[in-house]
C-alpha positions, 0 to 999 in steps of 0.5 A: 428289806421289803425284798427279804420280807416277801422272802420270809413269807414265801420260805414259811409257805414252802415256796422256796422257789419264790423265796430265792427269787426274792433273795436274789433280787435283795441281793441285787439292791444290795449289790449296788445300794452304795455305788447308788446312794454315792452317786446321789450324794445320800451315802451316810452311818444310816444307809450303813446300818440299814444295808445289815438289817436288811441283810439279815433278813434277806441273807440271814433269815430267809436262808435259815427258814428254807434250809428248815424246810429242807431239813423237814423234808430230808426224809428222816422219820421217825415215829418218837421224834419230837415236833414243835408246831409240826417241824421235828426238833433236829430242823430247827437247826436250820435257825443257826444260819440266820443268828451266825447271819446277824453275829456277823453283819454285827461285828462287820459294823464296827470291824474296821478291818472290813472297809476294803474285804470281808473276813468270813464268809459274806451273808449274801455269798452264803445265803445264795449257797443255802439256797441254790440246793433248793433251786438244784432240787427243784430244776436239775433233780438229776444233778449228782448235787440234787441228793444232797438237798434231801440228806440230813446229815449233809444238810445238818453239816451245811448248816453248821460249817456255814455258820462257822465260815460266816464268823471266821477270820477268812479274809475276802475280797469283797464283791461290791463295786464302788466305782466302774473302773478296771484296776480297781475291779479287776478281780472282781470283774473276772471272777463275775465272768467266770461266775456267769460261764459257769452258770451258763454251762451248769445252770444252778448246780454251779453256785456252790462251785462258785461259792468254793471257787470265791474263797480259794480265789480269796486265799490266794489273793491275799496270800499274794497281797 
C-alpha cells in the first residue's frame, strides 16, 4: 500500500519512470504476501481484504493516473478542447482503468470461483501492461511499440479493452505461489521462465508480449483441464 501511494505521487508528478518502480515493487510484496503471512502463521479475512486495496491503489490507481498522463501527452491539440485542472477532458478517460480496477478486486472477494484462478485479467497483469508503455517510451524510444505510447486512439482503446478484460469471464491461472514446489508450480515456474528470457532479449518492450502470451497460455490450459 505505501509502495502505491509513493506511486501515485510520482505518476501525478509525471515521473512515470519512479511510478512503475514503485509499482513493481508493490507488485513484488504482492506477489509473496500469502506465502509469507502462511509462513508465520498470520494469514486471515484482514490480510485478505487489505491484499485488494492496497491493489487497487498500487495496480488500479497508479495505473490510471500515468495512462492520463500519456494520453496528455499524445500530442492531440486542439485549441477548443476542453480542460479541467490543465488536463483535456478525453485524458480522463484514462480514470476507468482504476474504477475497472476496483470493480474487479471487489467481485474477487466474494467470487468463490477464484480460490485457485482468476477469471479476468488479474490487476497487477494489467497494471504492468499500462505501464511498460511508459517504460517503452522512455528507454527503447525506437522500439516499433514506442509510437503507440504517444497514439491517442491506441491509448484510448488500451484503456477501454483493459478495463474490459479485467471484468471479463477470462479464466486465469494464477500467477501466486502458495508453496515452493514443482507440481503444483509447474505452469507457473515455466512461464516465469519464458517471461525472464523474454525480458532479457527485449527488454521492456516485451511485457505486453508476456501479457498476450499469459492469456493464450491461460486459454489453453483450461481448454485441457
Amino acid at each position: 500500500m505505501l509502495s502505491g501511494c509513493i506511486g501515485v505521487w510520482l505518476a501525478v508528478q509525471n515521473d512515470l519512470v519512479g511510478a512503475a518502480i514503485f509499482v513493481g515493487l508493490g507488485i513484488f510484496f504482492d506477489f509473496f504476501d500469502g506465502l509469507a503471512a502462511r509462513k508465520i502463521g498470520v494469514a486471515g479475512e484482514l490480510g485478505t481484504q487489505l491484499d485488494s486495496m492496497a491493489d487497487v491503489i498500487t495496480s488500479g490507481l497508479v495505473p490510471s493516473i500515468v495512462m492520463v498522463q500519456l494520453l496528455k501527452g499524445s500530442g492531440f491539440s486542439d485549441s477548443t478542447t476542453l480542460e479541467f485542472a490543465g488536463i483535456p477532458w478525453f485524458a480522463f478517460i484514462g480514470f476507468l482503468i482504476a474504477i475497472a480496477s476496483g470493480f474487479r478486486l471487489a467481485k474477487f472477494n466474494i467470487d468463490e470461483r477464484q480460490t485457485t484462478s482468476f477469471i479476468g485479467l488479474p490487476t497487477p497483469a494489467n497494471g504492468i501492461l499500462i505501464l511498460s508503455f511508459a517504460l517503452i517510451q522512455f528507454y527503447q524510444p525506437d522500439s516499433f511499440l514506442a509510437p503507440l505510447a504517444t497514439n491517442l486512439w491506441f491509448l484510448i482503446g488500451l484503456t477501454l479493452i483493459s478495463s474490459y478484460l479485467l471484468n471479463s469471464e477470462l479464466r486465469l491461472f494464477s500467477l501466486k505461489i502458495e508453496g515452493l514446489g514443482w507440481t503444483e508450480n509447474r505452469l507457473r515456474y515455466c512461464f516465469l521462465l519464458i517471461s525472464i528470457l523474454l525480458l532479457i532479449f527485449l527488454q521492456f518492450q516485451a511485457i505486453p508480449l508476456v501479457i498476450l502470451f499469459y492469456i493464450l497460455v491461460s486459454l489453453f490450459a483450461t481448454d485441457q483441464s
